[in-house]
C-alpha positions in Angstrom: 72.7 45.8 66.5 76.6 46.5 65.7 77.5 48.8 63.5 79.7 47.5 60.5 82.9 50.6 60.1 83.7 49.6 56.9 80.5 50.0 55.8 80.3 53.5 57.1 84.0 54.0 55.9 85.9 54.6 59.1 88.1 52.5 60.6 87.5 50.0 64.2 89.4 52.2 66.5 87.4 55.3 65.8 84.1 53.9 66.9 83.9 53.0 71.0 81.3 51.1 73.0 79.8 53.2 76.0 78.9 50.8 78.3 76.6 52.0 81.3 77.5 52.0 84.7 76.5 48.8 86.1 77.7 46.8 83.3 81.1 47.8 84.0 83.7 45.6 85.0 84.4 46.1 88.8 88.2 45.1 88.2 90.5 44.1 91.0 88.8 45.3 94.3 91.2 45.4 97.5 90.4 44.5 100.3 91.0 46.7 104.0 93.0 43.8 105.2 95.2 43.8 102.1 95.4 47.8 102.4 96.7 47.4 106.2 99.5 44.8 105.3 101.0 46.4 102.7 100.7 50.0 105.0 102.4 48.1 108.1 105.0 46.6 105.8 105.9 50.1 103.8 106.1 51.6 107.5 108.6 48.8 108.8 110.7 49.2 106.0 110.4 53.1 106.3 111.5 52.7 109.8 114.5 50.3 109.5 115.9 52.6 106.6 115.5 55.9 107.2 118.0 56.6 104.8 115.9 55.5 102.1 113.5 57.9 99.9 109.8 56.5 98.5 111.9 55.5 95.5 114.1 52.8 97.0 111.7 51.5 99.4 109.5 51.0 96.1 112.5 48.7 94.5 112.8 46.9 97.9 108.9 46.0 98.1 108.7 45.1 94.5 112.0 42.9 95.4 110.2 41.1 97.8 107.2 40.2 95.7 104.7 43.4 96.5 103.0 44.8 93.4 102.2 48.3 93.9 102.9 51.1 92.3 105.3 54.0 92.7 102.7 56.8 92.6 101.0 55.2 96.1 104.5 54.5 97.4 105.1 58.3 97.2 101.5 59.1 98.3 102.0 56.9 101.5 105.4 57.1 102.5 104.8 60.6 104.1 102.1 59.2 106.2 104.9 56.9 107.8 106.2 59.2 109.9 109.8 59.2 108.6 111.5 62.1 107.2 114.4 62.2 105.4 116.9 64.9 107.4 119.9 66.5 105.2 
């Protein structure tokens, strides 16, 4: 049975519903094959532009239509095997 806030005097964002585990929403699941791709294709552009740091390769694969975030750009671009030399 809901519970009515304005009955109890508080307002909707104050109460949340705790769902259990396997009710959860599994969300966008990838896929190994989809985790290889984008790897090989951050490590091709890695290698052509050595130049480049994690940030610019992450403009250059959102240019080209890849949506990933620059927090796993930076986590795998190390892994690559290029390092930027000063």
């Amino acid at each position: 049975m809901p519970i009515d806030t304005r009955d109890a005097g508080v307002g909707d964002g104050s109460c949340h519903h705790h769902c259990d585990r396997d009710e959860r929403p599994l969300g966008r699941v990838e896929t190994d094959f989809a985790r290889s791709v984008r790897s090989l294709r951050l490590r091709k552009l890695a290698h052509a532009r050595p130049r480049f740091g994690y940030r610019r390769l992450h403009v250059l694969l959102r240019r080209k239509g890849w949506s990933i975030h620059i927090k796993r750009v930076r986590r795998l671009y190390p892994l690559q095997g290029v390092q930027l030399f000063s």
